[in-house]
N, C-alpha and C positions, 0 to 999 in steps of 0.2 A: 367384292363387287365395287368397282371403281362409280363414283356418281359424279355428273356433271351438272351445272347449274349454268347457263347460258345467259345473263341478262335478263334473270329473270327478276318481275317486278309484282306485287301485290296491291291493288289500291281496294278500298273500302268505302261505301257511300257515308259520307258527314251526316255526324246525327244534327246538326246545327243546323239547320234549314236555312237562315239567312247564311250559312256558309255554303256555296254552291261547287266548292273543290273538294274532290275527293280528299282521303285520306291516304297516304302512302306510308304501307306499315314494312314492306319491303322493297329496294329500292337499287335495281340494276345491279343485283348481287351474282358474281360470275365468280366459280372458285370448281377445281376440280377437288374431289374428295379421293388422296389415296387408296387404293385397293386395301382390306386388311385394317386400316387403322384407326385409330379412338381421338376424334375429332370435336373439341371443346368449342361449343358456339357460347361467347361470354358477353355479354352487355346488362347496361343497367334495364329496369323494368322498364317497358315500352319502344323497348330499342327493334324490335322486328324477330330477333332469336324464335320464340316458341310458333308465329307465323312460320320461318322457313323452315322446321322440323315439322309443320303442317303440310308444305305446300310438297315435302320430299316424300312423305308418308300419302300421300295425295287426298287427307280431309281437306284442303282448298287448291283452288287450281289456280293459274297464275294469269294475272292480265295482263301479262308480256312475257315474253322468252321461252323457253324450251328445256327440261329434263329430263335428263340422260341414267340409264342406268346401266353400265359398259359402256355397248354402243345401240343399245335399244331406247327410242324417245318411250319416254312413258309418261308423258305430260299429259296424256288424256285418257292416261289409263286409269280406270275404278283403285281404289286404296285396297282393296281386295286384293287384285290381282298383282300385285307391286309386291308381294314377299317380303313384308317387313315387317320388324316386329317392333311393339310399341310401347313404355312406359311409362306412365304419368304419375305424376306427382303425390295424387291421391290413392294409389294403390288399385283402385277401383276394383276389389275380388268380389266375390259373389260371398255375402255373408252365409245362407243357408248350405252352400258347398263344404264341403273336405277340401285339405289342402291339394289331395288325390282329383279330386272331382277339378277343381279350379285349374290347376296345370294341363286337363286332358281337355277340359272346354272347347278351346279351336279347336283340338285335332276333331271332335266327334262335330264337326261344321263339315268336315271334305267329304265331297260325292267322288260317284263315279271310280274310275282306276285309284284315284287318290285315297279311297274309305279303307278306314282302318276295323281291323278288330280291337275289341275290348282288351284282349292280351299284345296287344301291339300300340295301342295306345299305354297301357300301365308301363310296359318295356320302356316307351321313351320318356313317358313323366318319372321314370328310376331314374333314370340315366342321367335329367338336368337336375332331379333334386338332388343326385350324388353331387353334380359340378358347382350347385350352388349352396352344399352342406345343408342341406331340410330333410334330409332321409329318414331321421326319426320322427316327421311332425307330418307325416303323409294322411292322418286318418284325424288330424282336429281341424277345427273351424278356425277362420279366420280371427274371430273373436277371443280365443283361446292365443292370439300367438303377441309376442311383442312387435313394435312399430318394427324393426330389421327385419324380424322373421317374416312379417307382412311382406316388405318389400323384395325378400328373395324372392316369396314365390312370386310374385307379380314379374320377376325376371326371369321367372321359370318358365313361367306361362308364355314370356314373349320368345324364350328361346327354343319351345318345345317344337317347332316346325321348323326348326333351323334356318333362319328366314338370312337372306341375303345382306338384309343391313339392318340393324336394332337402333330403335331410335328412341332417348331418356330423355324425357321431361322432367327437368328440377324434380329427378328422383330421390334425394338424400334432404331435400327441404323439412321433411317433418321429423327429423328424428333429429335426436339430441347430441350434442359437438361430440363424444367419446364415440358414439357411434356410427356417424357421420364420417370420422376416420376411421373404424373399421372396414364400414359397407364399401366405401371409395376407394380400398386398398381390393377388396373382393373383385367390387367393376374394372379393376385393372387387371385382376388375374385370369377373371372369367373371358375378357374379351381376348388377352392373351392367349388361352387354351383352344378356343371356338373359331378366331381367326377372321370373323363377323364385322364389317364395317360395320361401324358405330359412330354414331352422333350424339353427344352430350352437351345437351343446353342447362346452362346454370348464369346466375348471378355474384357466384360467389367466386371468387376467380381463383382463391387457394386450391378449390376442389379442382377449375380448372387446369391452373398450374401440374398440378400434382400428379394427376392421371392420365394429360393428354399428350398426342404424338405433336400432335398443332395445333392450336388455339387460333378461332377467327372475333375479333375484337368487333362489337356493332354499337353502331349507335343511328339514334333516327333512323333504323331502316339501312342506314351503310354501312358498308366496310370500310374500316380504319387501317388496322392491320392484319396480317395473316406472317405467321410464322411459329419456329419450338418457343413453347413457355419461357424458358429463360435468355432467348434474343431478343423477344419483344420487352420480357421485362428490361433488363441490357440498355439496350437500343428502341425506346419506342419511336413512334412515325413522331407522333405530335404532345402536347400537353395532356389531352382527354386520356388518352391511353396511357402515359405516363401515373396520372394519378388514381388511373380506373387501379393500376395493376398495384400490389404492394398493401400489406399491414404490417406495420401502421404506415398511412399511405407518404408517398413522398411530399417534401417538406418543398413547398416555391416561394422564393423571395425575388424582390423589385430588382433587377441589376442592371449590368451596363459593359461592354466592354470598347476599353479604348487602350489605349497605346501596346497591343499584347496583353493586354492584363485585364480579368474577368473582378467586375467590383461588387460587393452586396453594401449597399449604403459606402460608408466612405474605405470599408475593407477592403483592401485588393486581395484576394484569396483562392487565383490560381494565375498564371503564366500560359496562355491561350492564344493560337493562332487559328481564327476561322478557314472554314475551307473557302478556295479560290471564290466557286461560286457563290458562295453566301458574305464575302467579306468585298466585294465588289458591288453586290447588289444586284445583281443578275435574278435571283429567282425569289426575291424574297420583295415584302410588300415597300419595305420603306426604304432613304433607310441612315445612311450615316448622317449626323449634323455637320456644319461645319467645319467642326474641331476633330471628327471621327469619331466620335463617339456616338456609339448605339444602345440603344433600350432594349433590355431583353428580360424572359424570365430565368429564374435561375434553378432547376431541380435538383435535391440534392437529395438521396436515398436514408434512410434512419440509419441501415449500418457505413452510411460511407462519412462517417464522421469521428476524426480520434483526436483524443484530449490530446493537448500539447501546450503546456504554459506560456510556447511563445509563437503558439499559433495566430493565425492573420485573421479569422474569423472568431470577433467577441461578442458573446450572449449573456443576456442576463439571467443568472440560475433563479428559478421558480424551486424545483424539488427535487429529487432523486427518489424513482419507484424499484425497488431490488426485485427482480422477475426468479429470482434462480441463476440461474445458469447465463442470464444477460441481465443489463441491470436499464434503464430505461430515462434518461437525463432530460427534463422538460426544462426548455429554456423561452427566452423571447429575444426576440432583435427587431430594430422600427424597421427594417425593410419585409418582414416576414409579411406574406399573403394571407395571411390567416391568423388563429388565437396564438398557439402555441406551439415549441417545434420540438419534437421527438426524436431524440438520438440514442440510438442501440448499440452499448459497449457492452465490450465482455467485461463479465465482476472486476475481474481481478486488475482490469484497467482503470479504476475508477478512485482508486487511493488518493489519488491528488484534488481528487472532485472537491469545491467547498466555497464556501464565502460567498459574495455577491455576485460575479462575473466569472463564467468560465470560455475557456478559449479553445478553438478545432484549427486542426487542419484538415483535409479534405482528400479522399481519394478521390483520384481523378476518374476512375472508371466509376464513380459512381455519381458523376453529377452529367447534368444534361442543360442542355441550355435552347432556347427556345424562342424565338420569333416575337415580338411582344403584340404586333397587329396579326398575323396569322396564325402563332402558336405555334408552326410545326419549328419540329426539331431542326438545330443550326450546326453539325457537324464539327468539332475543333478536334485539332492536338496539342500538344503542349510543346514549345520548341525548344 
């Protein structure tokens, strides 16, 4: 089921009385949702995510715009009759129920040509607890199961009507990180098997990353960007989305580029030619001084950083955390944004590491550069 979202917009009455503007928790949000696919809504908390997974389920209706489901409006249609199925956070099962009782719940709701029998409801609560692996746990209580098992069945329950589009509310929030990567490798297989639009709202963006076809990046209410997990990471639009996406998050320092060459404090440490329109000034807020030189920020990704002793970018070593398999190099430099900067080498690059100051050079694909009055991203190559 392909959905469309039209300009649609959410406003909320201010609980502030002296504040006489509404509140806008969604905010002319227009995005077609592919047919078939597992579609990660990501932002920080209060960004508008769990609203538009409301307003598509139809528990709130929208104070502007129009949604689509195909090519049917169902903007004012009851949440009833929209065929979607619904997971939240909490599990929300029926404690006095069986896992049996809990999964068959909706279906013993349909009247009419739709009412089932008791052996045609158990048939189809078999069916998803075989796809969501609970086959054995059909006859305990909810009370009786671990946080996972909880939350299969609550997926079971949403899939047993085979509903046109499934919609996750920070479903993986309360269980615990080994499990967390279990369950989210599961929601990727089940929604591959079923074939079921899906919508996955989370805050955490790994979970994100990891299971969705495309990722829609929100904040206040807007959309920032919309593309695959790893283009936006890549390539984000602006600074927000840059540092929303990534653990441990990208590292930004004070820069500057002037004569071709991109500076972090007095280091020259890459060879950069902006694009036309950004190196002219045409679409960006400020912009050259006199001499050509511009102010920008600098992004630079934790792995896109390699020891080289006579590299052009020098930090002052703090400490060396050995992760395993990558080892984790906490340094400083006075241009740095923030406390500290985190660079992620493989082990076995890390033999020269030592003494007071160490020194990187810099993959190019892994740094961004960025507007310093607008933030949005400044496109270069290297000539």
């Amino acid at each position: 089921m392909k959905i469309t979202l039209d300009h649609v917009t959410k406003r909320f009455p201010n609980r502030n009385k002296k504040i006489h503007e509404d509140v806008i928790a969604v905010n002319d949000f227009t995005f077609e949702i592919p047919d078939g696919k597992l579609i990660g809504l990501l932002g920080p908390s209060g960004c508008g995510k769990s609203t538009t997974l409301n307003l598509i389920s139809g528990l709130e209706m929208p104070s502007a715009g129009r949604i689509y489901f195909g090519d049917t409006d169902v903007t004012d249609l009851p949440a009833e009759n929209r065929g979607v199925g619904l997971v939240f956070q909490n599990y929300a099962l029926y404690p006095h129920l069986t896992v049996l009782d809990n999964i068959t719940f909706p279906l013993g709701n349909l009247r009419g040509a739709e009412k089932l029998t008791k052996e045609q409801m158990r048939a189809k609560a078999t069916e998803v607890a075989k796809l969501v692996q609970i086959s054995e746990l059909m006859e305990r209580r909810p009370s009786e199961l671990s946080g996972g098992q909880q939350q299969r069945v609550a997926i079971a329950r949403a899939l047993v009507k085979m509903p046109s589009v499934l919609l996750l509310d920070e479903p993986l929030s309360n269980l615990d990180a080994r499990l967390r990567l279990q369950t989210r490798e599961e929601l990727a297989r089940i929604q591959k098997e079923t074939g079921i639009t899906t919508i996955f709202v989370t805050h955490d963006q790994e979970e994100a990353m990891s299971i969705s076809d495309l990722i829609v990046v929100m904040k206040d209410g807007v959309i920032h960007q919309i593309g695959k997990p790893q283009e936006v990471y890549d390539k984000p639009c602006n600074l927000f989305v840059a540092k929303f996406l990534g653990t441990p998050p990208i590292n930004v320092f004070e820069g500057r580029v002037k004569g071709g060459k991109l500076y972090i404090g007095d280091d020259a440490v890459l060879d950069v030619k902006l694009a036309e329109n950004e190196a002219d000034g045409k679409d960006a807020s400020d912009k050259k001084s006199k001499d050509g030189e511009r102010e920008v920020w600098v992004g630079i990704r934790p792995e896109g950083f390699i020891p080289d002793e006579n590299g052009p970018l020098s930090c002052s070593l703090q400490k060396i955390e050995v992760m395993g398999r990558d080892t984790s190099v906490v340094s400083t430099h006075p241009a740095f944004a923030g406390t500290t900067i985190r660079s992620i080498i493989p082990s076995e690059d890390t033999a020269g590491i030592g003494g007071e100051t160490v020194r990187f050079r810099l993959k190019p694909a892994k740094v961004c550069i960025f507007d310093r009055e607008t933030e949005k991203t400044i496109e270069f190559t290297q000539p």
